[in-house]
N, C-alpha and C positions, 0 to 999 in steps of 0.2 A: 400552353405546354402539352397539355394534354389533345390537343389538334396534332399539334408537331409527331406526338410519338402513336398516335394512332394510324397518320399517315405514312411513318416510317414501317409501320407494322403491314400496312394494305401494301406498299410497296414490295417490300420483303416478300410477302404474299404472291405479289402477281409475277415476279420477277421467279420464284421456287416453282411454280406451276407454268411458266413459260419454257424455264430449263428443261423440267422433266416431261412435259407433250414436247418439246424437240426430242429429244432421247429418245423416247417411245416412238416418237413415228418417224425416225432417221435412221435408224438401227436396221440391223438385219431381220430379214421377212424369209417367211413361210413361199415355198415358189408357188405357184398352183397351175403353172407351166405345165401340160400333156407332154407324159413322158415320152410318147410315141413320135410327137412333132421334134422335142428334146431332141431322141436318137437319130433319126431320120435326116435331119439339118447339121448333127456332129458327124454323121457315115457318110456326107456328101466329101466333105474334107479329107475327109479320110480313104476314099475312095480309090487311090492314086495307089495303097498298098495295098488292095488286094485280100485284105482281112476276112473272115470266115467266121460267121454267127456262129456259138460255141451251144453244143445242149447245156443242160442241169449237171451233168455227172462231170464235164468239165471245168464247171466254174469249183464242185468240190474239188474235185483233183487237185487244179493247178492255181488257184486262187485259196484252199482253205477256209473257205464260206459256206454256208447254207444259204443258197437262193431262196427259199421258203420263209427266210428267216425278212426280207425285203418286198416293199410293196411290189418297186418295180426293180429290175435288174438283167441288163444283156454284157456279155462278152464277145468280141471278134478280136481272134488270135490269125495272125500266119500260118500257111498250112506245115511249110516247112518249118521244121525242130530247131535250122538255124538262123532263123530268121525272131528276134527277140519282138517283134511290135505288134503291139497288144493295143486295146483299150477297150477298159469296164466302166458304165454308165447305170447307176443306180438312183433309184427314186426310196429313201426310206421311209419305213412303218414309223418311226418316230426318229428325231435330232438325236438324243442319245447314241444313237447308231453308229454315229461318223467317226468318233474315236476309233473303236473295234475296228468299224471298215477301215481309214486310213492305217493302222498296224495291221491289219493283212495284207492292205497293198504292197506295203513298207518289205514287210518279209517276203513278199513276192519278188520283189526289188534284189534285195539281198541274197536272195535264192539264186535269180539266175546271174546275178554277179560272180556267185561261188562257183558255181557251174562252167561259167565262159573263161572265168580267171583263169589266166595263165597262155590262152591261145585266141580267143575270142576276141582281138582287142576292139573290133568293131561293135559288137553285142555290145560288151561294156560299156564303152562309150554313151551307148544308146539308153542303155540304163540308167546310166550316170547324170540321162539329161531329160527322165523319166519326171512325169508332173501329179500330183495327187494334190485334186481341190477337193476338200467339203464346205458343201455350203447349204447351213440348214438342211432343208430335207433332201438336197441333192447332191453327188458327190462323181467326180471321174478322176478315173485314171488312166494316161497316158502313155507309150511309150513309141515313139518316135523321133523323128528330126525336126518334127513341124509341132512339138505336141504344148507348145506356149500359145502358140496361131490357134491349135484345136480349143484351146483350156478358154479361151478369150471370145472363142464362137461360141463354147457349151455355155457362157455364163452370160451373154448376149442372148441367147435363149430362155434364160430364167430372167 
């Protein structure tokens, strides 16, 4: 008797610490992917539209972010004002981050929705089909025709 419930016990045992080392090392990981290889490999794709490395006082402007506030972080916008396709590629200082950044992308989103509504119906559209991943320490945001193809090379890279 006391065989029977001490093995049901080690089983229990080995089967509870089987479960949770899968858990722990199936789950979502930390990248430690070079941001720089990151960017470089997502702007070949990207390449086709012509997008323009953006300074610091840009990404405050029209993002509503502190770069400072990120390890890594580049923007390439369109030069022209009608032309909506964008995309920001950030490495964060810590996971917490991702919330905050995907609500600024979000209201990035929304902003130029408000903005284009009503005549822009192409902008919009673009918008409309606009991609925001975060993943652990890395996160992008897209906006193009192609930006599900971009989102599946950035995360091919991590």
């Amino acid at each position: 008797m006391k065989k029977t419930i001490l093995m049901i016990l080690k089983t229990f045992v080995v089967v509870f610490f089987s479960v949770f080392l899968f858990n722990e090392l199936s789950g979502p990981r930390m990248s430690s992917a070079d941001f720089g290889v990151v960017e470089k490999n997502v702007m070949k794709k990207m390449a086709a539209f012509h997008l323009e490395k953006q300074q610091r006082q840009a990404i405050k402007k029209n993002l509503a972010i502190d770069p400072s506030n990120y390890e890594n972080i580049e923007y390439y916008k369109a030069n022209d004002p009608m032309d909506v396709r964008e995309i920001v590629i950030v490495k964060f200082k810590d996971t917490s981050q991702g919330d905050a950044f995907k609500k600024a992308m979000q209201d990035r989103i929304d902003a130029q929705i408000h903005a284009f509504d009503g005549y822009g119906v192409e902008q919009v559209g673009l918008l409309k089909k606009a991609v925001i991943s975060v993943d652990m320490n890395y996160a992008i945001y897209v906006t193009c025709d192609k930006a599900n193809d971009v989102v599946s090379l950035y995360k091919e890279q991590l």
